[in-house]
N, C-alpha and C positions, 0 to 999 in steps of 0.2 A: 792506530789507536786514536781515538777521539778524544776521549778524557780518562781519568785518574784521580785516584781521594784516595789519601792514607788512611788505613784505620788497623782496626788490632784483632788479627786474627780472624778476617770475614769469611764466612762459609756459603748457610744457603741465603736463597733473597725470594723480594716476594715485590711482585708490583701492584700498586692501586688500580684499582677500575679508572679511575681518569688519567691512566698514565703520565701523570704530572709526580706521583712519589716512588719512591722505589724505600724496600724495608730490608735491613738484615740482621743477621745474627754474628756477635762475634764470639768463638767457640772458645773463652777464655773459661778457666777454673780457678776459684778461691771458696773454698770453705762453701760452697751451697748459693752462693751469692757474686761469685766471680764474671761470670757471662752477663752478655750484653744482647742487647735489640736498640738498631742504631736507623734513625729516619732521615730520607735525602730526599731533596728536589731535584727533578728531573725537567731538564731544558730540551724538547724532542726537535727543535728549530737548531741546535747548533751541539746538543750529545752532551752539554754541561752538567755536572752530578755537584752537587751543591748539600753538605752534612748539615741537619737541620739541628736534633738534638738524639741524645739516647738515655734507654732506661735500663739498669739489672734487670738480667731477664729473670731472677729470682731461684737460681740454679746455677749449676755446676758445664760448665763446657755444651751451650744452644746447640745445636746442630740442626734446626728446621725452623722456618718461619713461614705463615702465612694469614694472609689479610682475608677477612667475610668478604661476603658478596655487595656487603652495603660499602663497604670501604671505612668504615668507621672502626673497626677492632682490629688487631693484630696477635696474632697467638705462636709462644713462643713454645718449641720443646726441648726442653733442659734432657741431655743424655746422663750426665751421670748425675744431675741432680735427680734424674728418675722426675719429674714434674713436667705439668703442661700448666704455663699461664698465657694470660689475656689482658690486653691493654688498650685502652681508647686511643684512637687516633683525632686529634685535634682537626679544625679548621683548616690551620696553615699548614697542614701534613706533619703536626711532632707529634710525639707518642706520650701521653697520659701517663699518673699513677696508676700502677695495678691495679685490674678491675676482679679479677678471680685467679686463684690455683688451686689446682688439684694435685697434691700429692700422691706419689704408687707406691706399693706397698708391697714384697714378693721378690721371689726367685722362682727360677726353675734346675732343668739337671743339669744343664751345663755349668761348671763351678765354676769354671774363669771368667765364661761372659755375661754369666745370668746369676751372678752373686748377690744382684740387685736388682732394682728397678731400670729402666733405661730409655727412656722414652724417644724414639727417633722417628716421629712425625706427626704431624697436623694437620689435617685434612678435613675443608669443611663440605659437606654435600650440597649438590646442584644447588637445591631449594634453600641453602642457609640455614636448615634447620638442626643440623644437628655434626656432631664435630666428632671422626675418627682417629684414633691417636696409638699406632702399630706402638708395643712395647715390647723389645726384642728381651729382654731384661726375663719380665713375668709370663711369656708367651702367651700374649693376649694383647685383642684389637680394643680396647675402651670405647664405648660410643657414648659420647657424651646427648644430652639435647641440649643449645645451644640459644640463648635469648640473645636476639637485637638491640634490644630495646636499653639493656644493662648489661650485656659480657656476661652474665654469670653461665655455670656450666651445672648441670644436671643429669647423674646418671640418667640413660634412656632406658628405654622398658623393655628392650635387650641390653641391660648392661656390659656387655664384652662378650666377642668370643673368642673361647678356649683354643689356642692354637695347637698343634701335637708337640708334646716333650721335644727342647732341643731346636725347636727349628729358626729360631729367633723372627718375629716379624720384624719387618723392617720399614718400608716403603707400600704406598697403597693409591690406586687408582679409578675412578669409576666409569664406567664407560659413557659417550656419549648419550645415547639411549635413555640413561639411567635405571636399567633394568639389570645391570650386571654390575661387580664389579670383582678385582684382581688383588690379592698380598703378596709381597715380595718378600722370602723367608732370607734373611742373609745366612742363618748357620748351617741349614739342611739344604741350600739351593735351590727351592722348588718355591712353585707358584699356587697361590688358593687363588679358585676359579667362585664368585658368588652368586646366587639369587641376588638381588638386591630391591628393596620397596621399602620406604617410609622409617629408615633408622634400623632397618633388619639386613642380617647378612644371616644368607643358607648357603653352607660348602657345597659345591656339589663335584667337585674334581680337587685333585693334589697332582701339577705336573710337577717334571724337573727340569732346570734350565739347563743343566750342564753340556755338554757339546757332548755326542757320542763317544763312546767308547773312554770317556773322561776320566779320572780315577784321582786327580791334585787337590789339592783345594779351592775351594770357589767365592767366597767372602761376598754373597751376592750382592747388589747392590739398589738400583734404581729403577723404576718401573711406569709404563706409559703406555694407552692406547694409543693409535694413530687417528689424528684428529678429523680419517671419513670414517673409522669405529670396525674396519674390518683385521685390523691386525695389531697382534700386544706386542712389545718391546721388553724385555729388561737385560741389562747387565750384570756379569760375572768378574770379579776383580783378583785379586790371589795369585795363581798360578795358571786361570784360566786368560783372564782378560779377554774377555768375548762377548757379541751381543747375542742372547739367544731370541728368535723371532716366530711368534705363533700364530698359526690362525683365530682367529673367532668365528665360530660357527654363529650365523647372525638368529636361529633360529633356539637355540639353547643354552648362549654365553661359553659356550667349550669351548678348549683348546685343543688345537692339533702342531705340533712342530713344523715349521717350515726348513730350519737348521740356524746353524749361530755363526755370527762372523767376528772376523778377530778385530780388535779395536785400535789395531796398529799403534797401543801405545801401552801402558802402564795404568793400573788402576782405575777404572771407569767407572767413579764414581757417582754421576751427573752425565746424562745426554737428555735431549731435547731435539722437536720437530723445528721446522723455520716456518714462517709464517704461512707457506705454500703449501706445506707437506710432503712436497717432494724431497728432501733433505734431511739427513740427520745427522746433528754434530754432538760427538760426545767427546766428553772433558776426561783428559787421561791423567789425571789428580798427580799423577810420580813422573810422568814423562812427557810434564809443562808444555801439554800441546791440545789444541780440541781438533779433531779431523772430522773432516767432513764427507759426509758419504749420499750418495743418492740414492732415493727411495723408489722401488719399480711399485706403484700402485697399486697394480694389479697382482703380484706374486707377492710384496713384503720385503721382498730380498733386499742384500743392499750389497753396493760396489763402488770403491775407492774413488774418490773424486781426483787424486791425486793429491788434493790441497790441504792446508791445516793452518792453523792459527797456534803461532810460540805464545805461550804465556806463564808463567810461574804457577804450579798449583792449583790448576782450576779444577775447582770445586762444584759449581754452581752455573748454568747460565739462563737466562730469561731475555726475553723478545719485547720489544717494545718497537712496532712497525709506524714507519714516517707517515 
């Protein structure tokens, strides 16, 4: 370990384009206004993490944060507050009064998970123009359009799309290309495959991630192209704890199954490529370990490195290369 900063209850994070700040969410709850979004300086000469300042993230227990492409905003999404705000990022890398929030509004059929609104992610497109926000809660992707110039949010001229009853979005990716992109449903465990062009998503497939012949429960979880864009990633948590690993057909954004592998730990909440690509380490959230696996290029597959990293809890991890 290099460094260390106490804070309260840290989940996801998010790094600056100048890799000098690092941002996070702390997934605390009180009354709509309990959670946090917390700014740190980052020393890549000696791995020093240095807490700048933080703001209510204006919601109930954050659980996803990320920064625009300008580096100047930070957008927070509150889970049970069901909201997505936006917040300036200062000069010195601290984090502004709130610049916008959007309130959700909704249920779906599932009664215990989708009682409410739930928002669990932020996701801004290539070009900065407009901001994805999976709401497992209402079963629907929100597309916001997204101004630079002031943080404000704007429904887009597809305002959302309608996910199937029950399936919870959750996590969402777009591909390199930027002609496709992928939803990661947590409650039904399957993936939506899209058209994608200028703030519009067209389904064109519904896989499932689950491992053959599966039948437990699967609490899916997080989702990723591999950054040469020939094969998707996500995670299965529950009873499954698995990676399931699909092709991309590079000519129509489909998928095909490659098969899933086990995550040799506990709840895989979070995994991520390493700067190469060849590597994938996922964070086994219950069994305070991230392992590391290698990635064969050419097939997708992946195969134990034998190695891992102890750490309490990991939720989250992000790359910042020397």
């Amino acid at each position: 370990m290099v460094s260390k900063i106490k804070s309260s209850n840290p989940s996801y994070l998010a790094i600056a384009p100048n890799k000098k700040n690092v941002y996070a969410v702390y997934e605390d709850g009180n009354n709509q206004v309990g959670g946090s979004v917390a700014a740190f300086s980052f020393n890549k000469e000696n791995g020093e993490l240095t807490f700048i300042n933080q703001q209510l993230s204006g919601g109930d227990h954050p659980c996803y944060v990320a920064i625009d492409k300008t580096g100047k905003w930070v957008t927070a999404g509150n889970y049970n507050g069901g909201s997505v705000t936006v917040f300036p990022i200062k000069t010195d890398g601290s984090i502004g009064t709130m610049a916008d929030k959007k309130q959700h509004e909704g249920t779906s059929v599932n009664k215990e998970r989708q009682e409410k609104a739930h928002v669990h992610c932020t996701y801004f497109s290539p070009d900065n123009k407009f901001l994805f926000v999976p709401d497992l809660g209402m079963d629907k992707v929100m597309i916001y359009n997204f101004n630079a110039a002031n943080g404000k949010l704007t429904p887009g001229a597809q305002p959302f799309y309608k996910a199937s009853p029950g399936s919870g979005p959750r996590h969402f990716d777009i591909h390199p290309n930027h002609k496709y992109a992928y939803l990661m449903e947590e409650l039904s465990g399957t993936v939506v495959a899209f058209k994608y062009g200028n703030g519009h998503l067209t389904a064109i497939q519904t896989i499932s991630s689950a491992p053959k012949d599966f039948t437990g429960g699967l609490g899916s979880a997080d989702i990723h192209v591999s950054p040469d864009g020939k094969f998707l990633y996500c995670s299965n948590r529950a009873e499954s704890n698995s990676i399931a690993i699909f092709k991309i057909n590079p000519a129509t954004g489909k998928l095909s199954i490659v098969g899933t592998e086990s995550t040799q730990g506990k709840t895989p909440r979070n995994f991520n490529f390493d700067p190469s690509g060849n590597f994938l380490l996922i964070a086994n959230q219950n069994s305070d370990n991230i392992v590391i696996f290698k990635r064969d290029v050419n097939t997708g597959k992946l195969t134990p490195t034998g190695k891992q990293i102890e750490v309490g809890n990991p939720v989250c991890q992000k790359w910042i290369a020397k």
